[in-house]
N, C-alpha and C positions, 0 to 999 in steps of 0.2 A: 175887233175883239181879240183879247189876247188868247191865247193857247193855254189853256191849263196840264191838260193830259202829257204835256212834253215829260220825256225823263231824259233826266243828264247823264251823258256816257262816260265812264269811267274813262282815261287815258290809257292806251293798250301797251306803249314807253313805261310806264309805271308799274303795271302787273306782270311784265316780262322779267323787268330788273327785281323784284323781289323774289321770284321763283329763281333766278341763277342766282342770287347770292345765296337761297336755302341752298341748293342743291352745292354752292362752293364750300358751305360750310361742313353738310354732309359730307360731302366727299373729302375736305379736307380734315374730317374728323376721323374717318374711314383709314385715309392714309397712315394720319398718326396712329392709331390702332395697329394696323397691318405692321407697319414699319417696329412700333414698341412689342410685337408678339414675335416679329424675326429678330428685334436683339435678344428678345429672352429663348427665342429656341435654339438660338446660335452661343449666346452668352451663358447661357446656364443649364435649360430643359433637354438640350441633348448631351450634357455630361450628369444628368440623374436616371437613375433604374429607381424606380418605386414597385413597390408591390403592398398589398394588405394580405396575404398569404402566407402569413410567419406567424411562427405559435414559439412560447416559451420552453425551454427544453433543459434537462436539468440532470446528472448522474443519476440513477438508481442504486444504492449499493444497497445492496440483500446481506441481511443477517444471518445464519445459519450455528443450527448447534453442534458445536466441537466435540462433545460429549453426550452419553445420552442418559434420561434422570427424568423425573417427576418435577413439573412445573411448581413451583412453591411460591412466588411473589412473579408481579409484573412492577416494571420501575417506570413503565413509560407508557403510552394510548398513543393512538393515530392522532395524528394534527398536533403533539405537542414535543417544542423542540428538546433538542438533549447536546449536549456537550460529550467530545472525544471522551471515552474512558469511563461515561456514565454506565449505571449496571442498567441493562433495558429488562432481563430476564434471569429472574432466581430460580435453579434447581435444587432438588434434593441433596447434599454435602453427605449424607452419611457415610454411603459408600465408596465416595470420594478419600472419606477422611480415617478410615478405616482401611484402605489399600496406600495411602501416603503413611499411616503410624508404620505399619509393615516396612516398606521401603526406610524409615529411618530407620528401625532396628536391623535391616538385615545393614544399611549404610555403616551403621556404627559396630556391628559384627567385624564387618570386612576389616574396619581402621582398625581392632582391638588384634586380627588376626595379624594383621602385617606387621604393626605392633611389634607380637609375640615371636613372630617372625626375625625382623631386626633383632629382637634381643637375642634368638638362639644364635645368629650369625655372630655376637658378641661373647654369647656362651664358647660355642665352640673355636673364636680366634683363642679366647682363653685354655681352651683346652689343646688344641696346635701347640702352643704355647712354652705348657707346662709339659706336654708331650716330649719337643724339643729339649727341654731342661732334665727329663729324666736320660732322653740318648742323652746328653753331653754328660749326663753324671756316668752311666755307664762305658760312656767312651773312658773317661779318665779311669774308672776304676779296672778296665782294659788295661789300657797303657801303663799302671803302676803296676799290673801285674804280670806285663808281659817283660817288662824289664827283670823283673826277678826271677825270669824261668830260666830251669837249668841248674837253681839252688838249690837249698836244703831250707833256703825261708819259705813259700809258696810249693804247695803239692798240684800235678798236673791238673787233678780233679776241681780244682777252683779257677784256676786258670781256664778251663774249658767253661765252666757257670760261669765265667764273665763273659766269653765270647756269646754263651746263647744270653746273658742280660744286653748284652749289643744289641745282637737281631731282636730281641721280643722290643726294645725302645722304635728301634727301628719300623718296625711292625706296627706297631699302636700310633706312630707317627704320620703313619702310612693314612691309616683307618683314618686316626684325627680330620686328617686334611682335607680327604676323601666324604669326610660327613661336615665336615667346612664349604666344601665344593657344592656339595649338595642344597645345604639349606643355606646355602648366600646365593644359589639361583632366582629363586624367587625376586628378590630385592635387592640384585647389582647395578646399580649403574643410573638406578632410578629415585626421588625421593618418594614419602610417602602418598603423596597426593598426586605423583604420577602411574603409581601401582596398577597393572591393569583390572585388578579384583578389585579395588577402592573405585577407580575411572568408570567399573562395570557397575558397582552397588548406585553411584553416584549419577551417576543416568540413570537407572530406575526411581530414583529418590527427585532427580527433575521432572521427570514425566508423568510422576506421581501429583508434584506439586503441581504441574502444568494443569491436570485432568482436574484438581483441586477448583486453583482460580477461574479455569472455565465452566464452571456450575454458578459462577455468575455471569453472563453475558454482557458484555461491554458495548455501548458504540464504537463503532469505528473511529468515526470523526464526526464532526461538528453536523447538526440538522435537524431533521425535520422528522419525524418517524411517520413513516405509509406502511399501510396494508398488513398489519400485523394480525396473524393467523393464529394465533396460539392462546388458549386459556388457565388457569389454574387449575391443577390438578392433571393436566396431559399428561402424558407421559411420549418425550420427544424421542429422535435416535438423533444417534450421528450422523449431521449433514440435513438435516431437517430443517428447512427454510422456515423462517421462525416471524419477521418484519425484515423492514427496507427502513434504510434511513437517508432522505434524501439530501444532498447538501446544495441548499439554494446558493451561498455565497458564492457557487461556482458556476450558476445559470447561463444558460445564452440562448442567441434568437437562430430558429431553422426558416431560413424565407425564400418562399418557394416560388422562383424565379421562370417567368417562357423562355423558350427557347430563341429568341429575338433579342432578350434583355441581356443573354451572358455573354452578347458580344466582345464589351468592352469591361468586363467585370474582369475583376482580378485579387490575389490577393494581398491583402496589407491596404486596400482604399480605405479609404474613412465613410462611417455608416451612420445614419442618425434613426432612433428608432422611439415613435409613440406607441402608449399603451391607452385602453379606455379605463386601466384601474385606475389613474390618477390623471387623467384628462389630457389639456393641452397644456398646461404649466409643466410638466414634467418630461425632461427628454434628455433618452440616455445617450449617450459618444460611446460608437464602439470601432471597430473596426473589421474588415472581411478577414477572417482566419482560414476559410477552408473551403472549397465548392466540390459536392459528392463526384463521386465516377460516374453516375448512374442518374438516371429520374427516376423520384418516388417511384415510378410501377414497377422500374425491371426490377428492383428487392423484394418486392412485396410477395407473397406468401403464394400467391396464385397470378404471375406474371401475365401481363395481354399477347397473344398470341396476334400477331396483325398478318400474317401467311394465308389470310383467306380470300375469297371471294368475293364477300361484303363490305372491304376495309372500308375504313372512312380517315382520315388523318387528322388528328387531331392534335393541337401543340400541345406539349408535354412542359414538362414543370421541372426545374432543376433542384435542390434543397443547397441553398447558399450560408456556411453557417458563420454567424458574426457575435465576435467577441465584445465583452462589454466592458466598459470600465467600472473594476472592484469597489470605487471609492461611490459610486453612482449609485452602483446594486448592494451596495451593504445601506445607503441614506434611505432607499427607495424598492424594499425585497420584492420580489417576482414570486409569479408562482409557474408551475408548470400546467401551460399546454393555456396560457391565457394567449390572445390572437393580440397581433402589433402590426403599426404602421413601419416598413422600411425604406428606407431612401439612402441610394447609396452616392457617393461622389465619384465619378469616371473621369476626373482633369487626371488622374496620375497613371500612365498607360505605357506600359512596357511590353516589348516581341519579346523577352526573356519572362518564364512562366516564375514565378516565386513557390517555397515550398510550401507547404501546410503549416500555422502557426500552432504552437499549444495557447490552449485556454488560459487566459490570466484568472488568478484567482483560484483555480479547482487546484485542488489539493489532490494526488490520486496515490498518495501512501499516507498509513495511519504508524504510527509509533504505539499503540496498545499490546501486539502481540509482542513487540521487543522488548518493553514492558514487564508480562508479562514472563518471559526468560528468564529476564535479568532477575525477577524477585526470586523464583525459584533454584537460580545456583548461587544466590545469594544464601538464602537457606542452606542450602545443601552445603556451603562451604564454613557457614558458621557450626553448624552441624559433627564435620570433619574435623576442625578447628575443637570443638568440644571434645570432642573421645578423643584426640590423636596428644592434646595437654602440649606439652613442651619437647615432643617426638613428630615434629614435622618436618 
């Protein structure tokens, strides 16, 4: 009888060689792994510092009032932008413009007085003058009389009244000069508009205007207005922090680097930085401008004391700040204090330290208060120009 129950043995040549070729393929899948993650930490991931530790960062410039006055208009709210030279905040002008009429009329005093001035120095060359003309009539009528003395034409008695109309010419000559000397002090040497009594009314007349135009409050420069403190009807003083007006076109990123990553950091690398406001399509090129003295703690308000007992060591964080390109942040505006991806490039690696870059983009002078000046001794000269007529 045959055999049913037999069972046929698989060939044990045939299950061995299946198992090494998994395990060739594993492992030679393993290799290429291992071998493609050493060209990338060699080739690339050891010349990047990443961090997600960096927040948006941006000037504050603080508004303050120049003058002090009753709020009368606001030009501007928090969150909405303004342009250089915008009025953010209107004061009360009355008393402004009531202490500026004053100043013009004492201005236009001054130029009527020096004026008056100039002309007596005129007056009295003219009287020098005629002064002179009378000695010289006396001198001659002297001399014709002195030739005749000794005659019977000319008595002594007149001959002597000519000598005293000598001296009294003489005399009045004397005076003339002397009240010549006098009232051309004031105005020798100088014209009318260098006068120091005109130079004097006419600073008061700019500073007037100045106090004038700052009962409107300006921005500074281009932005964004925060934190504005002030309502209608306040009444501010000088120097009273009024709003901030922030200027984002001059943003940049603070990323806050361990103490392991600033090995090879420096500045002037090139920097690439994501944000979550616009996702992963958008990434700005900036570059390292500047790495603080200090880690965030030692600035801070209440620095860590580690001289204890209990230390524990902890890596510290450096603030690395990176500049962005203007043509990026003007397509794609930033806000302050939003959080970003950094990644910095370490191929370009010098023993020489480079200095600190400035920020491209930020503006850090406003042309408002020169502005400002310039209209007021402009004023003040048309002013001058008005009373002084064709005596300048």
């Amino acid at each position: 009888m045959t055999d049913t129950n037999t069972t046929p043995v698989t060939p044990e040549p045939a299950s061995k060689g299946s198992r090494a070729k998994a395990l060739l393929i594993a492992g030679t899948t393993f290799g290429l792994a291992a071998i493609a993650y050493a060209v990338w930490v060699l080739g690339y991931a050891q010349y990047r510092e990443s961090t997600d530790d960096a927040y948006v960062q941006a000037n504050l410039v603080y508004v303050n009032a120049q003058v002090g006055g009753t709020v009368t208009a606001l030009g501007a709210d928090d969150n909405q932008p303004v342009k250089a030279g915008q009025t953010l905040i209107t004061l009360d002008h009355s008393d402004a413009a009531v202490a500026l009429a004053d100043a013009g009329a004492q201005l236009g005093l001054a130029v009527r007085q020096v004026r008056e001035q100039q002309s007596a120095v005129d007056q009295g060359q003219a009287v020098v003058a005629q002064r002179r003309t009378d000695l010289q009539r006396a001198q001659d009528d002297l001399a014709r009389r002195t030739q005749l003395a000794g005659t019977d034409s000319i008595a002594a008695e007149d001959l002597q009244h000519a000598k005293q109309g000598v001296a009294a010419a003489q005399d009045a000559l004397t005076v003339a000069e002397k009240t010549l000397a006098t009232t051309r002090a004031p105005v020798a040497g100088i014209t009318l508009r260098q006068n120091p009594a005109v130079l004097r009314a006419r600073a008061a007349y700019v500073q007037a205007s100045l106090a004038t135009q700052r009962n409107d409050v300006q921005a500074p420069m281009d932005g964004v207005v925060a934190r504005r403190s002030v309502q209608v009807g306040q009444h501010v003083a000088p120097g009273a922090a009024l709003l901030a007006v922030v200027p984002l076109q001059g943003a940049w990123i603070d990323a806050n680097f361990k103490e392991p990553q600033l090995r090879h950091i420096q500045v002037g690398q090139p920097a690439t930085v994501g944000t979550d406001l616009y996702g992963g399509h958008v990434e700005y090129h900036g570059v390292v401008a500047s790495i603080a003295a200090g880690s965030g703690g030692a600035f801070s308000l209440l620095p860590p004391q580690n001289a204890t007992g209990n230390w524990i060591k902890v890596v510290q964080r450096v603030p690395v700040r990176i500049a962005l390109d203007p043509k990026e942040l003007a397509a794609h505006p930033l806000r302050v204090g939003l959080s970003t991806d950094v990644t910095i490039d370490t191929h370009s690696r010098s023993d020489e330290q480079k200095p600190a870059m400035a920020l491209p983009g930020a503006n850090f002078t406003t042309p408002v208060f020169d502005a400002q000046l310039k209209t007021a001794e402009t004023r003040a000269d048309a002013l001058i120009a008005q009373e002084a007529g064709s005596a300048q």
